[in-house]
N, C-alpha and C positions, 0 to 999 in steps of 0.2 A: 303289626309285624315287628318282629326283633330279629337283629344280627347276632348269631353264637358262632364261639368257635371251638368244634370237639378234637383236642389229640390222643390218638391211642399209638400207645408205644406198649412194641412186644417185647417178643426176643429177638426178631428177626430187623424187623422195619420201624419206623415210627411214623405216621400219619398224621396230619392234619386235616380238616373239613372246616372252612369258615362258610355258612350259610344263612339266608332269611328266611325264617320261622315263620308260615301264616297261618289262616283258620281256613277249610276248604270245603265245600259243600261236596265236594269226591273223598273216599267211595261214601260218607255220607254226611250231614251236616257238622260243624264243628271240628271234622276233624284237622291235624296239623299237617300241613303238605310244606317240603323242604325246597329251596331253591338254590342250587350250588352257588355261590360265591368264588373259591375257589378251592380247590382239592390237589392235595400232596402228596409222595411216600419217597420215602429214601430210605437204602439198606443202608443199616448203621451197627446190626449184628450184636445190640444190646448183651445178649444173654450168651454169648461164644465161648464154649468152655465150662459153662455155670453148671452142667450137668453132674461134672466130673471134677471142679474144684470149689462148687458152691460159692465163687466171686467174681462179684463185675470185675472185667480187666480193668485196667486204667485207660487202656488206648478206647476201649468200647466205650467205655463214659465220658471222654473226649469227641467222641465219633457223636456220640448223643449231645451233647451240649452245643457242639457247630450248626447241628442241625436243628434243634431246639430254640435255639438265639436268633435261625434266621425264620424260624416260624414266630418267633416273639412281633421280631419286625412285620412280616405280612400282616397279620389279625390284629396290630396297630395298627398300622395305615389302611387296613378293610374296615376297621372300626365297630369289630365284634366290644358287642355290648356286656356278654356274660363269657366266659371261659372255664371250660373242665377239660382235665389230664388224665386219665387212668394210663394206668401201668400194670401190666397183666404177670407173665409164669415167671420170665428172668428175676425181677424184684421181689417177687414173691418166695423166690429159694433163695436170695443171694443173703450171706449174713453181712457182707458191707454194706446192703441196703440203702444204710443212710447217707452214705457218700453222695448215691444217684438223689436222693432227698431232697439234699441238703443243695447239689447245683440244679435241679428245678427249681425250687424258691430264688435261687439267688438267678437265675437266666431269668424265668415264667414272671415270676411276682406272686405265683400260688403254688399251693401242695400241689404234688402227684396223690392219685390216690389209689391205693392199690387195691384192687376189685375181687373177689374171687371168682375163682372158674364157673360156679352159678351165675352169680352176676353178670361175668362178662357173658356168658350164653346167652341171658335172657336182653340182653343191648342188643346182642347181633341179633335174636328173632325182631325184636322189633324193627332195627333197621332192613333185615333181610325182605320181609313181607310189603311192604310198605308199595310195590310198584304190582303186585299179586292180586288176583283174583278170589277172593274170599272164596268161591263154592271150592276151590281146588284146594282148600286144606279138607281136616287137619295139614300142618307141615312139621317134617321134618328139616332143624336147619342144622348143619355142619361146619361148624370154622374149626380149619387145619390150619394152627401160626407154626411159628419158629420151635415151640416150647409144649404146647400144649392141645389138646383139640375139645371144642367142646358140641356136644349133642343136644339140640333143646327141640319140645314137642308144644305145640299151640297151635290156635284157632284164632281166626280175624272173625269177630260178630259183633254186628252192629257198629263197625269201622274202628272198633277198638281189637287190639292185639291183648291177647290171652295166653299165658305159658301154662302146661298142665304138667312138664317134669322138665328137666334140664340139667346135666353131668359134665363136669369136667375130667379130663386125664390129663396126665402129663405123658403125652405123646406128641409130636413135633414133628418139622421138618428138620431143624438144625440137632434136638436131642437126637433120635436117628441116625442121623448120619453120625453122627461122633462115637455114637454106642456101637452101630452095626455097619458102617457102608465106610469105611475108611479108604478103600479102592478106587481104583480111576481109570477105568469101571470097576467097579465092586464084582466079584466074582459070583458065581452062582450058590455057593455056600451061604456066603454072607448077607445072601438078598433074601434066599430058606428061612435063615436066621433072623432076618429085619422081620419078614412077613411072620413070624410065629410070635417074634415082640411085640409086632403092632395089634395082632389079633390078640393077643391074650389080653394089653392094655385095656381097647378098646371094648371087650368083654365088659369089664365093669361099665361101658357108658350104657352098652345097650340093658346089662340087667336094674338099671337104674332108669332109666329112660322108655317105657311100654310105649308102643307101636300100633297097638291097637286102631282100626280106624284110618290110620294114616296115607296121605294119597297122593302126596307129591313130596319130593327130597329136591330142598333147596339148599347150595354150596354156595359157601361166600368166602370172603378174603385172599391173599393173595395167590397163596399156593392153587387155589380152586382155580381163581382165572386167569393164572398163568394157562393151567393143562386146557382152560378150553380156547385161549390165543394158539398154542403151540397143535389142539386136535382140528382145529378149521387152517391152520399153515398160515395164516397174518404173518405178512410181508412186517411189520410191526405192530407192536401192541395197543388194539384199538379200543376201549370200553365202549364203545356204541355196538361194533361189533360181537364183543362178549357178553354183554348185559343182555341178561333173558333168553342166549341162548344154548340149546340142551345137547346133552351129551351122551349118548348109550351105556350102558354096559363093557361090552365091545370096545365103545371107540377109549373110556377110561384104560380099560383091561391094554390096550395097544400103545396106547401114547405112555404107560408105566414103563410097560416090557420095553419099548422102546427107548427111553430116558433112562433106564437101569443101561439098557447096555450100551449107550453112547461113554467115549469119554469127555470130559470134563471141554477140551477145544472142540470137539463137535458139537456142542449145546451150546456153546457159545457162537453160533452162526445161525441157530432159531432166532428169528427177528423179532416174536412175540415175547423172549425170557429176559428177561433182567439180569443185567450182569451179576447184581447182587443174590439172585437166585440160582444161579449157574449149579455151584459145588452140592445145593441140597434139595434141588427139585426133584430128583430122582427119587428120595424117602419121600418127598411130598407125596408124588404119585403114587408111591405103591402103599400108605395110608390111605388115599382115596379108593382105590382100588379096595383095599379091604373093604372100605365102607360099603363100596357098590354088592360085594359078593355079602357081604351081610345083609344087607338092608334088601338084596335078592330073594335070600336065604329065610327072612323072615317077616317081610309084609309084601315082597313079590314085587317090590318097586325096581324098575327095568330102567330108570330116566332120572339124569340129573340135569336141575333147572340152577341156572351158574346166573346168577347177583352181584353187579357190582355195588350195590348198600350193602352195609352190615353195619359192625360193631361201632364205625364210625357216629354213621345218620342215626343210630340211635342214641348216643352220646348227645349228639345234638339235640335229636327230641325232647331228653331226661330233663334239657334245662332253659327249655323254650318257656 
């Protein structure tokens, strides 16, 4: 057994997972089964702005660094034995890049390391599947961040995780909103306008990404399970509650239209949202939303299965 600790920091939030690594004779011998330690997220809105001036603010990479120094301290005193950083869409467009670099080394003690939109897909399949049923792939897995979304397709055989394609776009909750939803509520033009942005993006994931086969779509991260806290009405935001469970068509298609048209102090009295997701959960949802009418549209999948593992617990795995 070994203690890791994985941080992924986006555009939106940045995460922590300090976990024990073992060997598990589930779903079949040898494999690695995770044991929480303990688990973080705070909005720190890395990438705000990046879309439209190509650089971290100052005040953002200060927001990151407070949060970062007090992640340094926890996975000290948890006494994580190995440590990796990725850093996903914001660092990867920003051309001050090295600024955010240069105060990881100096808070962390190690590199960030900046992953691409493949990569990072293929992390979240693996931590996504990890609590899944093997006969119910192929899967399709979904992370919608702040910045980017990414599509990846694979099979669990023989208790190892398989990727067979996987695409990134720079689609987001926070790019989104900044491009298309400036209103409070956004008006019915500019939601027209979101949705023809998010489909067109999204277009390249799925002509890169075949379908073929596939039998269950699994969502992860946070925008995902915010809308499934906020589609079951959680008095607060409960992950035993959200983890593993599914959402319709319907109920996505409702809780968008819904969160499009609240303003900004109405969403703020959902007990399941995060303050920090208030201003951009509304582009979140109606990216999901597209996904659901595509993934409809083209392998007949009616059902999303909402994970709280993803990009995190595979991070973990990568260095178990």
């Amino acid at each position: 057994m070994s203690r890791v600790a994985a941080i992924d920091c986006g555009t939106n939030s940045i995460r922590l997972l300090v976990a024990d690594v073992m060997r598990s004779s589930v779903p079949s011998p040898g494999s690695l089964a995770l044991r929480d330690v303990h688990r973080e997220m705070r909005i720190v809105r890395l990438g705000k702005g990046v879309d439209a001036t190509g650089v971290l603010a100052a005040d953002a990479l200060e927001r990151t660094r407070v949060a970062l120094a007090d992640y340094t301290a926890v996975l000290r005193r948890k006494g994580a034995e190995k440590v990796r950083m990725v850093a996903t869409s914001a660092t990867r467009d920003a051309s001050n890049r090295e600024d955010f670099f240069g105060m990881v080394r100096e808070t962390l003690g190690i590199d960030a390391e900046v992953i691409s939109g493949d990569e990072e897909a293929g992390l979240s399949f693996v931590g996504a599947v990890g609590d899944l049923e093997p006969e119910d792939g192929p899967f399709v897995i979904a992370d919608v961040g702040g910045g980017s979304t990414e599509l990846v397709v694979g099979s669990v055989v023989d208790g190892a995780a398989t990727v067979h394609a996987a695409h990134s776009v720079d689609v987001g909750s926070v790019r989104l909103t900044e491009r298309c939803l400036p209103g409070d509520p956004p008006g019915q033009g500019d939601v027209d306008k979101a949705r023809e942005v998010a489909a067109g993006i999204l277009a390249d994931a799925f002509a890169a990404v075949p379908l073929d086969g596939v039998k269950t779509w699994v969502g992860v991260a946070g925008t995902i399970t915010t809308l499934s806290g906020i589609a079951q009405d959680l008095p607060a935001y409960d992950p035993d509650a959200v983890h593993l469970s599914r959402l319709s068509r319907d109920d996505l298609h409702r809780v968008a239209r819904d969160l499009l048209g609240m303003p900004r102090a109405e969403r703020e009295k959902l007990g399941a949202l995060h303050p920090g997701r208030v201003d951009v959960i509304g582009a979140g949802a109606l990216i999901v939303d597209v996904l659901a009418e595509e993934l409809h549209a083209r392998a007949g999948i009616d059902q999303l299965v909402v994970s709280e593992h993803d990009i995190l617990d595979g991070i973990a795995r990568s260095i178990a």
